[in-house]
C-alpha positions as CSV (number, residue, x, y, z in Angstrom):
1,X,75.9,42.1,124.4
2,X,73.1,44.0,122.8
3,X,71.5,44.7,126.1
4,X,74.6,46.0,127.2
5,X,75.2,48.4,124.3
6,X,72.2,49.3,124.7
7,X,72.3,50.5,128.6
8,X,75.7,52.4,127.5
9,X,73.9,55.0,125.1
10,X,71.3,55.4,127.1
11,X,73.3,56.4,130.3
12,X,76.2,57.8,128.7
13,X,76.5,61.6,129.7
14,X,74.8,64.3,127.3
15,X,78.9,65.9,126.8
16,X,79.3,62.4,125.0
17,X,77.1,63.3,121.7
18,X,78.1,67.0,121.8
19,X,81.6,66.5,121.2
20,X,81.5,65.7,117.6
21,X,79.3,68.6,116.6
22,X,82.0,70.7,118.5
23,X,84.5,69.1,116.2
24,X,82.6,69.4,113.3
25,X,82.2,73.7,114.0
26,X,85.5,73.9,114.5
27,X,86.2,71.5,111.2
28,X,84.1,74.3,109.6
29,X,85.4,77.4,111.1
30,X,89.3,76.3,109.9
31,X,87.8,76.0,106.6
32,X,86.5,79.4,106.7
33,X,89.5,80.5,107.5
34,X,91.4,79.1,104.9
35,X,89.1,80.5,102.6
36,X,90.4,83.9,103.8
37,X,94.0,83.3,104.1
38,X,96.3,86.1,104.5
39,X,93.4,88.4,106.4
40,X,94.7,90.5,109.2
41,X,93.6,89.0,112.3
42,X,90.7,91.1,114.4
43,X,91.8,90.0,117.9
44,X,94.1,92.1,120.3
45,X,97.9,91.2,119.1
46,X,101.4,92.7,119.8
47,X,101.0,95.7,118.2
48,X,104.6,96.5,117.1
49,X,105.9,95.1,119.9
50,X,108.2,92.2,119.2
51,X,111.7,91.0,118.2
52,X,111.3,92.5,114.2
53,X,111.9,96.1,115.8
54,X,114.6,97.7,114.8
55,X,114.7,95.2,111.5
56,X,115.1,95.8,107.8
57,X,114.0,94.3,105.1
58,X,113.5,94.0,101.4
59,X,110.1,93.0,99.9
60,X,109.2,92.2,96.1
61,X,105.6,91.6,95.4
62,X,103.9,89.7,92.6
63,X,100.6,90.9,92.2
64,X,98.3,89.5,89.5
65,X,95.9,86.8,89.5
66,X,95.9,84.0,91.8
67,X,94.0,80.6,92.0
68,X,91.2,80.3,94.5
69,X,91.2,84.5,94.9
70,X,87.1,86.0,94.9
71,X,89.1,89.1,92.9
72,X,86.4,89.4,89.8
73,X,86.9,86.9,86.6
74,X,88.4,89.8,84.6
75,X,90.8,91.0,87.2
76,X,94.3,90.2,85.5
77,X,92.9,88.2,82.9
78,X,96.1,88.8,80.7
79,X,98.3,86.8,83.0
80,X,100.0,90.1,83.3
81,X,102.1,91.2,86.5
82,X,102.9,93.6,88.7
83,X,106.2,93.4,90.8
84,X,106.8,96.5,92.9
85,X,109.5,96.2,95.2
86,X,110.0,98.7,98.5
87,X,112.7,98.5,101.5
88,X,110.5,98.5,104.8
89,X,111.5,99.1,108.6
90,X,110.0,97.8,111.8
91,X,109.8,100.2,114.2
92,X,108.2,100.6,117.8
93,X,104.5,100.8,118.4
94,X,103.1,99.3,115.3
95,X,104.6,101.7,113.1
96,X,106.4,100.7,109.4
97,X,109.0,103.0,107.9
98,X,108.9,103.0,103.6
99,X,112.7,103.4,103.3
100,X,113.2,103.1,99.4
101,X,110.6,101.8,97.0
102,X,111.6,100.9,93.5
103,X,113.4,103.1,91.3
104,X,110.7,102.6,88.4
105,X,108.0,101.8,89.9
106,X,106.7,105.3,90.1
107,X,104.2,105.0,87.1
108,X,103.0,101.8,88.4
109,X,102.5,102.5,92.4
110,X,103.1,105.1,95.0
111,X,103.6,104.0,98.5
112,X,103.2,106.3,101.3
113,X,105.9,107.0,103.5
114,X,104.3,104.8,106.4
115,X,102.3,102.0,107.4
116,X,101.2,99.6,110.5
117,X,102.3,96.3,111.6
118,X,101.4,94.0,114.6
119,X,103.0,90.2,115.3
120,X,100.9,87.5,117.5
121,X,102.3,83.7,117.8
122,X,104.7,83.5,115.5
123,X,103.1,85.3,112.4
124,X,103.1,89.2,111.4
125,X,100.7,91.3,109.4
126,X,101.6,94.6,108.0
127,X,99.9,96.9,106.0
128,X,101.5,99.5,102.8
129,X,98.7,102.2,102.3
130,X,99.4,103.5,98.8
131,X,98.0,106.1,96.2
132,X,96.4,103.1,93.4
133,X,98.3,100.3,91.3
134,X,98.2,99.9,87.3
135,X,99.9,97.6,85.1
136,X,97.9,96.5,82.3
137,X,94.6,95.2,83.9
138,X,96.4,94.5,87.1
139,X,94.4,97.5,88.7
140,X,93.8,98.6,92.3
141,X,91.9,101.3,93.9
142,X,94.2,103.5,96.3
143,X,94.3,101.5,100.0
144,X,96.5,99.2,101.4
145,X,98.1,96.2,100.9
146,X,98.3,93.6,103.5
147,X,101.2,91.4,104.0
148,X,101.0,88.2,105.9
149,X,104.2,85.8,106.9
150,X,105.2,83.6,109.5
151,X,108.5,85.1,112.1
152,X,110.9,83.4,114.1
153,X,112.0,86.3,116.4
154,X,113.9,88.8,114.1
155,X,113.6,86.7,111.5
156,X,110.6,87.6,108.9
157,X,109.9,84.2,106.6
158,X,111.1,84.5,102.9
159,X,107.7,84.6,101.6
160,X,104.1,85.7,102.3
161,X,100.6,86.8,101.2
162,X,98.9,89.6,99.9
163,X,95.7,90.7,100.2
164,X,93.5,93.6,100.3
165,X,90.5,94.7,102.2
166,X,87.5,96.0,100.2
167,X,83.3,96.6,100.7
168,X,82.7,94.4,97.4
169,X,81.1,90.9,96.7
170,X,84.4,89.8,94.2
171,X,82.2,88.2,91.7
172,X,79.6,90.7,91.9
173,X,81.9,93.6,92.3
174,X,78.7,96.2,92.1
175,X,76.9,94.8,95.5
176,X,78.6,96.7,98.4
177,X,79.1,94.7,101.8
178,X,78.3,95.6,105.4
179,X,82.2,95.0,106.6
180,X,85.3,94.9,104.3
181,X,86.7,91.4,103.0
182,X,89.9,90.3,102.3
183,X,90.7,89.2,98.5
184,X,94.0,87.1,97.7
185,X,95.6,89.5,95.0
186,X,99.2,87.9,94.9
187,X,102.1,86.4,97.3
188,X,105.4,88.3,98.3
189,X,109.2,87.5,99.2
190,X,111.2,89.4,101.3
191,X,115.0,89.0,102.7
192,X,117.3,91.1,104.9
193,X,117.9,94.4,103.4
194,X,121.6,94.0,103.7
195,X,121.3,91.2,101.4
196,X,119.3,92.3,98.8
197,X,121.4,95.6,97.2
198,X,118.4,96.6,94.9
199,X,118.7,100.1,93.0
200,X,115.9,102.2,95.1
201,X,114.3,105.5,94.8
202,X,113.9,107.7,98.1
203,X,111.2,107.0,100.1
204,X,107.8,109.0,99.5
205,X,108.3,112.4,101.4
């Protein structure tokens, strides 16, 4: 039996003993992607080219500290919370229209009038650049905000990711990067805008 085991390993093909060090890389490379959930993927996608166009809908965001996020240790220490709300349309070739934003959220965060999105196998990213957030020490620098959520044709799933993209090190904030990273800074839900009936400002001219 032992002879036999033997004259197995020795003649088994090379592919044999590769395979789980395949498995283990890819074991690692879902873990790093885990670690940076809700980042916009970098491979060609439809760009604004699937069944959301021509859709509506109403988001509310909830922006604050969130478990596992690299954001720095004093980021939204209080607990505190922002929650701006805007009404957002799909439109062709990648672009997002700002409908309506929140009738008091003015003080707190400007959106700009437009924005990107692109859908790839049954999830969509979008991005809302804006002028800055502030509410409390729930700060950040003017950018965008990515959104992340699954779809099921026209359908956009009631709740997503946020994220944004920065050149920083999270817990050493003062070391820049070579390429941007994606920091978890909160979670969003979103529903058909004929359903939701929010008070809303004008969109940003």
């Amino acid at each position: 039996m032992l002879r036999t085991t033997l004259v197995a390993l020795l003649t088994a093909p090379a592919a044999a003993f590769v395979t789980p060090g395949r498995t283990l890389a890819a074991s690692r490379a879902a873990r790093s992607t885990s670690v940076r959930l809700g980042e916009f993927m970098e491979e060609v996608g439809v760009v604004g080219g699937g069944s959301l166009v021509g859709t509506t809908y109403a988001l509310e965001m909830d922006i604050g500290q969130e478990k596992g996020s690299w954001m720095p240790p004093a980021w939204a220490r209080s607990g505190a919370r922002a929650r701006p709300t805007a009404t957002i349309a799909f439109r062709e070739g990648g672009l997002l229209e700002v409908k309506e934003t929140g009738y008091f959220d003015g003080p707190m965060i400007k959106f700009e009038a437009e924005g990107s999105w692109k859908e790839k196998g049954g999830r969509v990213q979008f991005r809302l650049p804006h002028g800055g957030l502030a509410r409390n020490d729930v700060t950040l620098d003017a950018g965008e905000l990515c959104f992340s959520a699954a779809c099921w044709g026209p359908q956009l799933a009631r709740r997503g990711g946020l994220t944004i993209k920065q050149r920083k090190m999270g817990f050493l904030p003062f070391l820049p990067t070579l390429t941007p990273a994606s920091f978890m800074v909160g979670t969003f839900t979103a529903k058909p805008a004929a359903e939701a009936g929010a008070k809303a400002a004008p969109a940003p001219a």
